[in-house]
C-alpha positions in Angstrom: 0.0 0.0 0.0 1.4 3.0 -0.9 0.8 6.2 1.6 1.1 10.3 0.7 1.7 12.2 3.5 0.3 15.9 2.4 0.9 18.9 4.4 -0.6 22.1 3.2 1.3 25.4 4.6 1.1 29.2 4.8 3.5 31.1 6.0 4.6 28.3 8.6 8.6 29.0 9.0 7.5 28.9 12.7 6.7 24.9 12.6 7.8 24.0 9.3 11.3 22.3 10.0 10.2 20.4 13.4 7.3 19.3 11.4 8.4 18.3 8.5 11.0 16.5 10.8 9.1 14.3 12.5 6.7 13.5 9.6 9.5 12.1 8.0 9.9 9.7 11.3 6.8 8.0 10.2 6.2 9.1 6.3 8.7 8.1 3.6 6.6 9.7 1.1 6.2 13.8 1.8 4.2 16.3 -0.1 3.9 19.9 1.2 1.7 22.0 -0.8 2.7 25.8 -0.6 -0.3 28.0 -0.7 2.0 31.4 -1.8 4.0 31.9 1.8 5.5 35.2 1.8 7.6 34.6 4.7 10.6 32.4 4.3 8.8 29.0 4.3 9.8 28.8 0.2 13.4 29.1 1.3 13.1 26.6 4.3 11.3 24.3 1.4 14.2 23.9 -0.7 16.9 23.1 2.1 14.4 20.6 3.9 13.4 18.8 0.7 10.8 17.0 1.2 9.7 14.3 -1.6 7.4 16.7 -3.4 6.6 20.4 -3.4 3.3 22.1 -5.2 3.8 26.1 -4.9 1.0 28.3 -5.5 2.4 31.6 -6.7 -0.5 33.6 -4.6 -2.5 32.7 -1.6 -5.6 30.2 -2.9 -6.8 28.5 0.1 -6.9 25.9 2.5 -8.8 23.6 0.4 -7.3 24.3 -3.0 -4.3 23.0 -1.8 -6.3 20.0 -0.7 -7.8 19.4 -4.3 -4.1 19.9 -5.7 -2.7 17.1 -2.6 -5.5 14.8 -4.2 -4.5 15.2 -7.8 -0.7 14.5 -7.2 -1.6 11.7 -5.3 -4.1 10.4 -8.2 -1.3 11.0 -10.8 1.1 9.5 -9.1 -0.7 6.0 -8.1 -0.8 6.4 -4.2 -3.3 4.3 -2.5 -3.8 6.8 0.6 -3.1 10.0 1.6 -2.6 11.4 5.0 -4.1 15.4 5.0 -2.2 17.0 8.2 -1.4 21.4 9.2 1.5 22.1 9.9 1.1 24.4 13.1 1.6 21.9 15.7 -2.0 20.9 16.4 -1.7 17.0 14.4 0.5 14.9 16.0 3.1 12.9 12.8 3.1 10.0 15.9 -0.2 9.5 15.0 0.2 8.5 11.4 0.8 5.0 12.1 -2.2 4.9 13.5 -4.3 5.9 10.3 -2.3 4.1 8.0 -3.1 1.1 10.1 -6.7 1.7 10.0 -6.5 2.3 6.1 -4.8 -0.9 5.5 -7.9 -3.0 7.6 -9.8 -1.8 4.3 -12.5 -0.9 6.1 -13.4 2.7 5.0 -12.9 4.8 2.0 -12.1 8.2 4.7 -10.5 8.0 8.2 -11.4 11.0 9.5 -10.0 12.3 13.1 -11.5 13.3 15.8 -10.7 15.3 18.8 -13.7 15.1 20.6 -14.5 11.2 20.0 -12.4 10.4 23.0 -11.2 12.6 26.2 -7.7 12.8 26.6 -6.1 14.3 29.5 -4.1 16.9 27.8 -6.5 18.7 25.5 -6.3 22.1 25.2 -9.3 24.0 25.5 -10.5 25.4 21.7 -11.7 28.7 21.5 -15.4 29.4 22.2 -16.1 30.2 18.8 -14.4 27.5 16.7 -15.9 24.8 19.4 -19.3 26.7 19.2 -18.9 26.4 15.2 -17.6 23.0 15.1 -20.8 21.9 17.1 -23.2 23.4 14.9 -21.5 22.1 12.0 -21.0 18.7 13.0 -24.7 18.2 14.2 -25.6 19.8 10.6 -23.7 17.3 9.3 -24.9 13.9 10.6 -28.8 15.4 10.7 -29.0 16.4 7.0 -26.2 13.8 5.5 -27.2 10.6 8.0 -23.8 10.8 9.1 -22.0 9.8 13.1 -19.6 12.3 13.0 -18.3 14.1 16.2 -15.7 16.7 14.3 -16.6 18.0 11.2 -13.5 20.1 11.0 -10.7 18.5 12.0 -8.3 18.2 8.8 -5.8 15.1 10.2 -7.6 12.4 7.5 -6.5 9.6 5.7 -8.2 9.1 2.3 -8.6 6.4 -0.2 -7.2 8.1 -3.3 -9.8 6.1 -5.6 -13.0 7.3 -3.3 -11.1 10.9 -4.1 -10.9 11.2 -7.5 -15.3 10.3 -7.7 -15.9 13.8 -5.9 -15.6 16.8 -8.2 -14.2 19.4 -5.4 -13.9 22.8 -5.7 -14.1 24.8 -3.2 -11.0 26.6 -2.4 -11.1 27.8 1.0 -11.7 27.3 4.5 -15.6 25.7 3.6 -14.0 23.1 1.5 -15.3 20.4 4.5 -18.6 21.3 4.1 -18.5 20.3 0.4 -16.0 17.4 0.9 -18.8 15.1 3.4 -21.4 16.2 1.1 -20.2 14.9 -1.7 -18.4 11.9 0.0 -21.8 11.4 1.6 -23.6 11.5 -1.9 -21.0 8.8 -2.7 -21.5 6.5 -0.4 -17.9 6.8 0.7 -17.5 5.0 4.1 -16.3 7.5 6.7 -14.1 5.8 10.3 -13.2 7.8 12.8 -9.9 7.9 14.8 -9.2 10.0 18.0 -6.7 12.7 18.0 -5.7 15.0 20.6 -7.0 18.7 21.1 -4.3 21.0 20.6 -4.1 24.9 20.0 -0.9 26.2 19.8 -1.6 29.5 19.0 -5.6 30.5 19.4 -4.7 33.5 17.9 -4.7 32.6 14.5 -7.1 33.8 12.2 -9.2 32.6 9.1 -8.3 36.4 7.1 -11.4 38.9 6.0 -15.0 38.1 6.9 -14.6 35.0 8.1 -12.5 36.1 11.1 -16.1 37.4 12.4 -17.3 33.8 13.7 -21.1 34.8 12.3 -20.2 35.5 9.2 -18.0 32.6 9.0 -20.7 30.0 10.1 -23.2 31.8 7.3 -20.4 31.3 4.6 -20.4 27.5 5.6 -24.3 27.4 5.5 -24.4 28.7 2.4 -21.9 26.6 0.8 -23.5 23.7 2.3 -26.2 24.5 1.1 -25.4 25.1 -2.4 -23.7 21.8 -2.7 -26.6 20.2 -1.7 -28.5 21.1 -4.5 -25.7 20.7 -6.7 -25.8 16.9 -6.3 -29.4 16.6 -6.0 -29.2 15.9 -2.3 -32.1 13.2 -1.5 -30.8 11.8 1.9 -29.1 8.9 0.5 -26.4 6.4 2.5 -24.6 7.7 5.6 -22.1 5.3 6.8 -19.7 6.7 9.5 -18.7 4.8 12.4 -16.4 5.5 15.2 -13.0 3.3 15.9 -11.9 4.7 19.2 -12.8 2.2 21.5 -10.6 -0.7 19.7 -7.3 -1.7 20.1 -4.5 -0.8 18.2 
C-alpha cells in the first residue's frame, strides 16, 4: 500500500522544520503543498526537501491546496493519503495509527477526531471554533445521515480512488462542508480515529469576513447549502462509524 503524507502550509517557518522533521519519522513519502507563503517558508522548502513540493504563486486556500494534494496523489498512483497542518496541532506520531486503519480496508475516509475520546491533555478550543464546530457537526450527521463528532478537524487519511469520484472545488476554508457532502452523496464509508485537542496559537485567524465567527458559520451554510442542490441531495447512504474504542 502506498501512503502520501500531504501537508498544506502558509507562512509556517515557525513549525515548518520540526514538522516536517518528524513527519518524516513515520512518512517516507512527503508532499507539502505551498499555498503562496511570503515569509521564508519557500526558502526553508528547498533546504528541507521533502519528496514533493506544489507552490501556488498567490495565496488560494486551504482547500485548494487539498484538491491539488489529491490530484498528485491520483497522478502519481498512491493508494492513501494522509491530510495533516502544519502548526503543531496534528501529532506525525499519529500516522501510524491511520495508516493502520487504512490498510484493515474498512473505509474509503479515516477522519479524526478530537472530541471522539477525552484525553487528558487537550487544550481547551476557543469558544467560537468549538461553538462552530458543534453546529457544523450536528448539521452534518442530521442532514447527511452521518455519526460524525468533528466535522472540521483536517488530520484524515483518504482512499485516493474514493477521491478522485468527488468533483471538489471549493477553495477555502468551507471546503469540508462540500467534501462530506459529496463523499456522503458517494457513499464513501467514513471511520473515525481519535486525536488530541491542541491549539498552539488561538490566535490565528481565518483572514477577512470570516474572522467574524457569524459571518464565518453563514459562509459554511451557504456553501452547504449550495452543494446540496448541486448533487441533487435526497438523503441517500450515511455510513460513518467511530473506531476509538478498539485496540491498536
Amino acid at each position: 500500500m502506498r501512503v502520501l503524507v500531504a501537508i498544506p502550509v502558509f507562512n509556517e517557518e515557525r513549525y515548518l522544520p520540526r514538522v516536517l522533521s518528524e513527519v518524516r519519522r513515520y512518512a517516507s513519502d512527503v508532499l507539502v503543498v505551498d499555498d503562496g507563503s511570503t515569509d521564508t517558508t519557500p526558502d526553508l522548502l528547498r533546504g528541507l526537501r521533502p519528496t514533493a513540493v506544489i507552490r501556488h504563486g498567490k495565496n488560494l486556500g486551504y482547500g485548494q491546496s487539498l484538491i491539488d494534494a489529491f490530484a498528485f496523489a491520483a497522478g502519481r498512483r498512491y493508494d492513501w493519503i494522509i491530510t495533516m497542518d502544519c502548526d503543531d496541532q496534528h501529532e506525525p506520531s499519529r500516522i501510524p495509527e491511520f495508516v493502520a486503519e487504512a490498510e484493515r480496508g474498512e473505509a474509503d475516509i479515516v477522519s479524526g477526531s478530537r472530541y471522539l475520546s477525552a484525553f487528558g491533555d487537550n487544550d481547551a478550543p476557543p469558544v467560537d471554533r468549538r461553538r462552530i464546530n458543534a453546529t457544523i457537526t450536528w448539521m452534518l450527521n442530521e442532514t447527511l445521515g452521518l455519526s460524525l463528532t468533528d466535522g472540521f478537524c483536517g488530520f484524515k487519511a483518504h482512499r485516493v480512488a474514493a477521491m478522485k469520484r468527488l468533483s471538489l472545488d471549493v477553495a477555502g476554508y468551507a471546503f469540508p462542508l462540500q467534501f462530506w457532502v459529496q463523499a456522503a452523496a458517494k457513499c464513501l464509508t467514513v471511520r473515525e480515529l481519535p486525536v488530541r485537542l491542541i491549539y498552539q496559537d488561538p490566535s490565528r485567524h481565518f483572514g477577512g469576513m470570516l474572522d467574524n465567527p457569524e459571518a464565518r458559520l453563514q459562509h459554511y451554510l451557504d456553501v452547504f447549502n449550495r452543494e446540496l442542490a448541486r448533487v441533487n441531495w435526497r438523503g441517500r447512504c450515511g455510513a460513518t462509524q467511530a473506531c476509538g474504542s478498539r485496540a491498536r
